[in-house]
C-alpha positions in Angstrom: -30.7 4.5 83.7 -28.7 7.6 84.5 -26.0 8.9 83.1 -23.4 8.2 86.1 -25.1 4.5 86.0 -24.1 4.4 82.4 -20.4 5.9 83.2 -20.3 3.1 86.4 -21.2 0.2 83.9 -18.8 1.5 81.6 -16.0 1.6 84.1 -17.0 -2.1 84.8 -17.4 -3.6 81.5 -14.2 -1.7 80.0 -11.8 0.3 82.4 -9.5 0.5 79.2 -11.7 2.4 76.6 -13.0 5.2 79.1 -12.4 8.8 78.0 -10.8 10.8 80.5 -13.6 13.4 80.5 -16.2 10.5 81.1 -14.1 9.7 84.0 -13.9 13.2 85.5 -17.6 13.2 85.2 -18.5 9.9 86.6 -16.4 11.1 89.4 -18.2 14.0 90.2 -21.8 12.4 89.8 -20.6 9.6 92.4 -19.8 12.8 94.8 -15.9 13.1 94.4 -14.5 16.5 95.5 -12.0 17.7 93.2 -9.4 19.0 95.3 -6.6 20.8 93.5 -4.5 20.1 90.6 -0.8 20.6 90.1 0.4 20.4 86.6 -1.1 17.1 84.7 -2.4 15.7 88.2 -5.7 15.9 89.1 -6.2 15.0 93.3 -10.3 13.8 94.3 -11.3 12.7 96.9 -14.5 10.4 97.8 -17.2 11.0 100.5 -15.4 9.4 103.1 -12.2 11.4 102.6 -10.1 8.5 100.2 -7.4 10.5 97.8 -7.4 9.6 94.4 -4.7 11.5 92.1 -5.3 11.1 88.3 -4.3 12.4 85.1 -5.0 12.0 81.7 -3.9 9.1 79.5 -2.5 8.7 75.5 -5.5 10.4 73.1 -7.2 11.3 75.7 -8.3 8.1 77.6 -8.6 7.5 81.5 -5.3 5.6 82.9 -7.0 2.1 83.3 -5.1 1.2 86.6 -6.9 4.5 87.7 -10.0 3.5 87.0 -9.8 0.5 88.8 -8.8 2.3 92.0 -11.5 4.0 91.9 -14.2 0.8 91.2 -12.1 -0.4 94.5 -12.9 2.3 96.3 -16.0 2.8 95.5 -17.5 -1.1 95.9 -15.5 -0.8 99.8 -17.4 2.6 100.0 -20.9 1.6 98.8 -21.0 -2.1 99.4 
């Protein structure tokens, strides 16, 4: 199993406990562009072009609502 298939099935299992450096990265290993950042915001965007703005969380965790747009976006890119 690879590491971004590790970060994916973390994503699944528990969108609430990911760190927000284990979400940049599985990000980038699923091919995400990051585009600019302005402040706390961070702007990606997928393979097909979808914007995703995201900053970090309290202690350093992913935003879980973010990390469900992304598993959105990602099961309607790679079905």
């Amino acid at each position: 199993m690879t590491r971004r298939d590790k970060l994916l099935d973390a994503a699944w299992n528990h969108p609430t406990g990911l760190r927000f450096a284990d979400f940049a990265t599985l990000l980038a290993r699923c091919g995400w562009v990051l585009d600019r950042q302005g402040g706390s915001h961070r702007v990606w965007y997928s393979p097909q072009g979808a914007r995703l703005p995201v900053q970090e969380g309290q202690a350093g965790k992913a935003k879980p609502y973010q990390v469900r747009q992304f598993l959105t976006i990602y099961q309607r890119e790679n079905p």
